[in-house]
C-alpha positions as CSV (number, residue, x, y, z in Angstrom):
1,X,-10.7,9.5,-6.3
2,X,-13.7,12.2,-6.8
3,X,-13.3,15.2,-4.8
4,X,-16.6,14.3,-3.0
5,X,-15.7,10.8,-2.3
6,X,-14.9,10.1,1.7
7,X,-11.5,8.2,2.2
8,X,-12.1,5.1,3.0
9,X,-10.4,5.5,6.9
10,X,-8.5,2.9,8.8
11,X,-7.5,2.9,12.0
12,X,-4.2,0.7,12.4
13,X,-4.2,0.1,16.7
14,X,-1.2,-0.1,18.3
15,X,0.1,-2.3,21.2
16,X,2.6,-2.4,23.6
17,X,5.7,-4.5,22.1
18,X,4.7,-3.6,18.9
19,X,7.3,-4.5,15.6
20,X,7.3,-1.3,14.2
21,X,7.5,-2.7,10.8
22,X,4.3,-4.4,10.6
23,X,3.0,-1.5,12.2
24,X,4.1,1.1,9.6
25,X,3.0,-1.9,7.0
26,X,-0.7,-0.2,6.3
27,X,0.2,3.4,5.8
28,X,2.8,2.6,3.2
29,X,0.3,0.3,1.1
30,X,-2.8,1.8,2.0
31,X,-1.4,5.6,1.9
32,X,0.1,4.9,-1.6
33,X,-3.5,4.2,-3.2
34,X,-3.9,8.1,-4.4
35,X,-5.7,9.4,-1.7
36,X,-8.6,6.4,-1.1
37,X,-7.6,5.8,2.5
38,X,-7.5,7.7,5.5
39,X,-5.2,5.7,7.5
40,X,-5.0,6.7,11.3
41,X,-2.4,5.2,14.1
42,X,-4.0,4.8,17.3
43,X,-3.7,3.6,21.1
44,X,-5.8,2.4,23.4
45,X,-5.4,5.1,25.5
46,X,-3.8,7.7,23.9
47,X,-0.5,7.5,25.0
48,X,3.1,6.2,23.9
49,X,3.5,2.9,22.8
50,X,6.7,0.6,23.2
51,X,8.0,-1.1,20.3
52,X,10.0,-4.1,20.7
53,X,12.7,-2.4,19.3
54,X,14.9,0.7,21.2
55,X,12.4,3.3,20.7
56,X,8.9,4.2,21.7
57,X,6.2,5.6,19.5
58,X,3.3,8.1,19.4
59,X,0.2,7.6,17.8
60,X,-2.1,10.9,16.8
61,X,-5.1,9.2,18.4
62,X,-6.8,7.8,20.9
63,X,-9.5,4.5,20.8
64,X,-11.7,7.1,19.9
65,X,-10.1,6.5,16.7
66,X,-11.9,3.1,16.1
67,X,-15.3,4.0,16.4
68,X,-15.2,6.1,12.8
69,X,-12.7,3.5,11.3
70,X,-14.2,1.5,7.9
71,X,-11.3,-1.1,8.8
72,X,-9.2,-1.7,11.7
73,X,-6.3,-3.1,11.7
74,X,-4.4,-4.7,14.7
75,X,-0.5,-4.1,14.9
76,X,1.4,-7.5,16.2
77,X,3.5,-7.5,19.1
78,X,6.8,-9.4,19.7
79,X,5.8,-12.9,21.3
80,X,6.7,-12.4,24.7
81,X,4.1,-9.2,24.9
82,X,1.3,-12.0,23.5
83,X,-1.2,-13.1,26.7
84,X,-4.2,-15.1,25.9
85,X,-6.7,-13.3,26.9
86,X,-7.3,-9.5,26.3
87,X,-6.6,-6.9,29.0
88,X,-9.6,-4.6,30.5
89,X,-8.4,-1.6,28.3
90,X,-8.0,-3.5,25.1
91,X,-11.0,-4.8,25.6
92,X,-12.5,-1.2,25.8
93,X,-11.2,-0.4,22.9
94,X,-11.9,-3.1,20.8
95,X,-15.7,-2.2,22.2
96,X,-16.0,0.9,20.2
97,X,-15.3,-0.2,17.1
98,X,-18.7,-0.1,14.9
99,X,-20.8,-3.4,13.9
100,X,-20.1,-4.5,10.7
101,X,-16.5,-3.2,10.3
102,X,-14.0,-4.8,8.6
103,X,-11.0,-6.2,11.4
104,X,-7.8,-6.9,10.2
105,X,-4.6,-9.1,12.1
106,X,-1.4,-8.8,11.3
107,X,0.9,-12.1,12.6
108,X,0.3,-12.4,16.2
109,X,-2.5,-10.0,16.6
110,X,-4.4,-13.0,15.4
111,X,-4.2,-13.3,19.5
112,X,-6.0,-10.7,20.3
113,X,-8.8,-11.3,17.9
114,X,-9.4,-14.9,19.1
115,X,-9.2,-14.0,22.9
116,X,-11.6,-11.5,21.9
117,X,-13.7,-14.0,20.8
118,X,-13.8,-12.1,17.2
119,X,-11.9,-15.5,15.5
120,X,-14.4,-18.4,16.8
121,X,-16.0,-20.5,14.0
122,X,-13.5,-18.6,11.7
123,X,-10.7,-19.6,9.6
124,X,-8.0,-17.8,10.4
125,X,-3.9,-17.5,10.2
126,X,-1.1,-16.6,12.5
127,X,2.9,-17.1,12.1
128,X,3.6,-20.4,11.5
129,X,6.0,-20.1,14.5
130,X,3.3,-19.5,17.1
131,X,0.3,-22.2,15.3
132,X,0.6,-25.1,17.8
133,X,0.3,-22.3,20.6
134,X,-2.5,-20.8,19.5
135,X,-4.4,-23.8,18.3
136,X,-4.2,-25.1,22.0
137,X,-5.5,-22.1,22.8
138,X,-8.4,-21.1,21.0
139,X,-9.8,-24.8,19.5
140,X,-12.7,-22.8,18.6
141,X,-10.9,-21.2,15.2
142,X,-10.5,-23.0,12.0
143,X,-6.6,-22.7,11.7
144,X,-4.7,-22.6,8.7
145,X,-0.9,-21.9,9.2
146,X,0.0,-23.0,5.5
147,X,-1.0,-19.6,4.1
148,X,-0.3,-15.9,4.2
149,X,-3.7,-14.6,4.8
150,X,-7.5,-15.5,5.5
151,X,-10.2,-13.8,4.3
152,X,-13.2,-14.7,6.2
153,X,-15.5,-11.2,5.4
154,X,-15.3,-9.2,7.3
155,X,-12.3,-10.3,9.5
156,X,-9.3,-10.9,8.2
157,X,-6.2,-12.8,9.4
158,X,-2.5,-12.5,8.2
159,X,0.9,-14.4,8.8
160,X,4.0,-12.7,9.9
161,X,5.8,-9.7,9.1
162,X,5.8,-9.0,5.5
163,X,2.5,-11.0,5.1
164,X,0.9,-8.0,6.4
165,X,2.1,-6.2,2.8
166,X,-0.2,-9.5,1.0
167,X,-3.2,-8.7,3.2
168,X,-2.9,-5.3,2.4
169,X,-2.4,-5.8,-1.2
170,X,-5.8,-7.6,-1.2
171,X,-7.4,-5.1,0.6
172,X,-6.5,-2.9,-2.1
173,X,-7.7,-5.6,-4.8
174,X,-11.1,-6.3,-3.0
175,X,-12.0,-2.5,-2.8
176,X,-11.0,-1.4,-6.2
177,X,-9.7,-4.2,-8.2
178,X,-6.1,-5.3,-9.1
179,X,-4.8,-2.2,-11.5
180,X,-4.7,-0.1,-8.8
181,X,-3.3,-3.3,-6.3
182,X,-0.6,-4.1,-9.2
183,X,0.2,-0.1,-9.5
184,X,1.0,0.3,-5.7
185,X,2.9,-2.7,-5.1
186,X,5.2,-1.9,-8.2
187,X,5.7,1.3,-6.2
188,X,6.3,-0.3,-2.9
189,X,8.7,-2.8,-5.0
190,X,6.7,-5.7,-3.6
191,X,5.4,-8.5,-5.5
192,X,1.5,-8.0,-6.1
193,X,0.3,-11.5,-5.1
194,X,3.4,-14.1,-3.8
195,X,2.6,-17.1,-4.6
196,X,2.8,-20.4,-2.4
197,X,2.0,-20.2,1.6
198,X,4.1,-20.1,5.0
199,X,5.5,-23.3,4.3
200,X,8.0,-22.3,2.6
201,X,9.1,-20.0,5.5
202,X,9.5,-22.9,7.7
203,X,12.8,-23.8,8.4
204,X,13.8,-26.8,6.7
205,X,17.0,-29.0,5.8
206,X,19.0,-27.1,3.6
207,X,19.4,-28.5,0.1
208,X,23.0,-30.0,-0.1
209,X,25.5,-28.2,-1.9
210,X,25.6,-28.0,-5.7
211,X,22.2,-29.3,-5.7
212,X,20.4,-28.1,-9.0
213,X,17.6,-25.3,-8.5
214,X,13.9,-26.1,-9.5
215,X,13.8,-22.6,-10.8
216,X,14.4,-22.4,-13.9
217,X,11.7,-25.5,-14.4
218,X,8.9,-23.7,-12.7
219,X,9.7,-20.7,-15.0
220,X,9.2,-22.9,-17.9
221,X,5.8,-24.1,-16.4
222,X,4.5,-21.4,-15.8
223,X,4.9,-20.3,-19.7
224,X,3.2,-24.1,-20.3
225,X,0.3,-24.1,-18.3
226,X,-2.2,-24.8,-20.5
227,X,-0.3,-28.2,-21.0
228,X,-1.0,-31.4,-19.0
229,X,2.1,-30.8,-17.5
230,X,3.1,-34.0,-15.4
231,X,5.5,-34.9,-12.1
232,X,7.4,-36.9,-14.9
233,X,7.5,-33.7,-17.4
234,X,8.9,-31.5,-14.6
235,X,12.0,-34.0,-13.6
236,X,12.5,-34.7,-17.4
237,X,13.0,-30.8,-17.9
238,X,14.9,-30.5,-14.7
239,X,17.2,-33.0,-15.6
240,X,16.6,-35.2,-12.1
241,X,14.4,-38.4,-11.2
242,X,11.3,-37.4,-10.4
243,X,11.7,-38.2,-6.2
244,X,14.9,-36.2,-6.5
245,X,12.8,-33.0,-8.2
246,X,9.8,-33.6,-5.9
247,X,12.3,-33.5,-2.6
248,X,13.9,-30.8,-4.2
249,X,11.0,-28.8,-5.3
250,X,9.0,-28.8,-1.8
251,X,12.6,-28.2,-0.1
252,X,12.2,-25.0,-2.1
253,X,8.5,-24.4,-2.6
254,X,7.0,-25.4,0.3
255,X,4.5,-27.6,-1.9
256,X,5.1,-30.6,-3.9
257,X,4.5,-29.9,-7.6
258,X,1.0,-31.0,-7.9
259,X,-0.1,-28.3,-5.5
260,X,2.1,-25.9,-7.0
261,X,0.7,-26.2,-10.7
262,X,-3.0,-26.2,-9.3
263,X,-2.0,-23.0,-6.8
264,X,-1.0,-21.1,-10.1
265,X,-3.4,-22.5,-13.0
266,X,-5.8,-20.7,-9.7
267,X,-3.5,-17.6,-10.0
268,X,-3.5,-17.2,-13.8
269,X,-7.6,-17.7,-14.0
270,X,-8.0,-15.1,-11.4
271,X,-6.2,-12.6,-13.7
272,X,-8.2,-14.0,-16.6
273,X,-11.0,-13.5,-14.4
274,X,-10.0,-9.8,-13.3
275,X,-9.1,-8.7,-17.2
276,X,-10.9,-10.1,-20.0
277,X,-14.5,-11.3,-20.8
278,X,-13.3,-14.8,-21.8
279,X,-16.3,-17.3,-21.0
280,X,-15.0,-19.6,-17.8
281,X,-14.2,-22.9,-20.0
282,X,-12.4,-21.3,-22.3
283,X,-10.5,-19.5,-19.4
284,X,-10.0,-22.8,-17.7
285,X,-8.9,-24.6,-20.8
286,X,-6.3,-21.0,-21.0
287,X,-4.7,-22.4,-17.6
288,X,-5.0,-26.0,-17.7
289,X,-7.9,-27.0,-16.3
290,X,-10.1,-29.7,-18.0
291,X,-13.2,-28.3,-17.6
292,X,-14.4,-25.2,-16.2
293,X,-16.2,-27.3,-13.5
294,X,-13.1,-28.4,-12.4
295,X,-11.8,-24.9,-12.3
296,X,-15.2,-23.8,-10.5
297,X,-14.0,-26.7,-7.6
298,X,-10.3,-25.4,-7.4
299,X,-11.3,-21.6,-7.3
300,X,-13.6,-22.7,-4.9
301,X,-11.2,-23.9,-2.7
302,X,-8.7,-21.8,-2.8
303,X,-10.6,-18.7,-2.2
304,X,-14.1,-19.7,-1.4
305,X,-15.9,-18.3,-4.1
306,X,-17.4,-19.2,-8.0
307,X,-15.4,-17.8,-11.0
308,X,-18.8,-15.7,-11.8
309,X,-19.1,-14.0,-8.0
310,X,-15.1,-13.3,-8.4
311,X,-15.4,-11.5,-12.0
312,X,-18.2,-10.0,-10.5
313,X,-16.6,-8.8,-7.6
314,X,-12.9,-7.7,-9.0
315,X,-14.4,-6.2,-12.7
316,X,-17.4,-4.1,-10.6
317,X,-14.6,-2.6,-8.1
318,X,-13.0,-0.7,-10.8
């Protein structure tokens, strides 16, 4: 970063019953990015903070902290700490944060935001765990508990725990493009983009035993993805009838196979997208799309944008 270039500054806030994983989550991704961000732990009052482990912490700063933040991001707290609707001095804080910045939940601080009215008319996330809860509660927000994060500019919603590392992660790729995403998450030893959603984090039947992994057949569609690769291909290749593969698969996935291929033909443009100049049929034929209107309509729906305003968008922030 140039010398004269302002750090990008984020205040993470910190509330009672706080997991002090999530909460360390944005100073390890964030503070590995070479200096861009400024990331700053705060209260809303100053003081110590109790974790929801045996310990308490002690943020640097006050809520005086939010009102110089580019992004704030909100800590989650274990879910006997979450109330459904914000107390007086969280709701101070939460004040004196500036117009226009960008607000960021991590798992069950999705609570705060909707009781603070900052989620209605939004889609948003939360754990999976906690979705029935906090769709009774706030009808208002569009919920989606299948996936890992939201990004509905400028608010952001994640899922639990080590979701908050995904948001993070495309934080980092929405401000200055995936090198510099892919180069801190191979230092953190995380993946740079996880594929599939919560649902496979939901606790389902176990497979029985000695039943035959999917694995090694999603490894050898993802080298074949410009193929019309079909339900019928995948079973062939995994050796099993295809109900047996698709029970199997979305025991293990989360999604049945269909989804799956879609979710990472998207996965493989966007990279296509972010690191070559290839015109968007030919990129859509690259990944196994028929036409590049029907890649348009997938990337569309996955993420909410055109192929154009993405390339635009991740090739700019570099």
């Amino acid at each position: 970063m140039s010398g004269t270039q302002r750090a990008h500054r984020v205040a993470v806030l910190a509330l009672d019953g706080v997991y002090p994983f999530e909460l360390g989550i944005p100073s390890r991704i964030l503070g590995a990015a070479d200096g861009r961000y400024e990331v700053l732990t705060c209260s809303v009052d100053g003081r110590p903070i109790r974790t929801n482990a045996d310990f308490t912490v002690t943020p640097e700063h006050g809520p005086e902290a939010l009102e110089t933040a580019d992004t704030v991001i909100v800590a989650p707290v274990a879910p006997q700490y979450v109330t459904l609707d914000v107390p007086d001095e969280v709701t101070a804080a939460l004040a004196r944060i500036r117009p226009g910045t960008r607000i960021v939940s991590i798992c069950t601080a999705a609570f705060v935001l909707a009781a603070a009215g900052l989620l209605d008319g939004r889609r948003a996330t939360t754990h999976w765990q906690v979705a029935d809860v906090f769709r009774r509660a706030f009808p208002h927000v569009d919920l989606d508990p299948d996936v890992l994060f939201v990004d509905d500019d400028p608010v952001l919603t994640s899922a639990g725990a080590a979701a908050g590392i995904d948001v993070c992660l495309h934080l980092l790729r929405k401000d200055h493009g995936s090198r510099l995403a892919n180069s801190v998450a191979r230092r953190c030893v995380v993946p740079p983009f996880r594929d599939g959603g919560q649902a496979q984090y939901i606790e389902q039947p176990v497979p029985e035993a000695g039943a035959a992994s999917t694995a090694a057949t999603r490894e050898w569609a993802l080298a074949r993805l410009d193929e019309p690769l079909t339900l019928a291909d995948l079973a062939t290749h995994a050796r099993m009838s295809r109900r047996t593969f698709a029970r199997r698969f979305n025991d293990e996935v989360g999604l049945s196979p269909g989804r799956w291929l879609i979710q990472q033909r998207v996965v493989r443009a966007r990279q296509l997208l972010e690191t070559s100049d290839l015109p968007v049929d030919r990129i859509a034929g690259e990944v196994g799309f028929a036409t590049g209107a029907s890649l348009r309509q997938h990337l569309h729906t996955a993420i909410g944008v055109s192929p154009q305003a993405y390339r635009r968008t991740f090739r700019t922030a570099r």
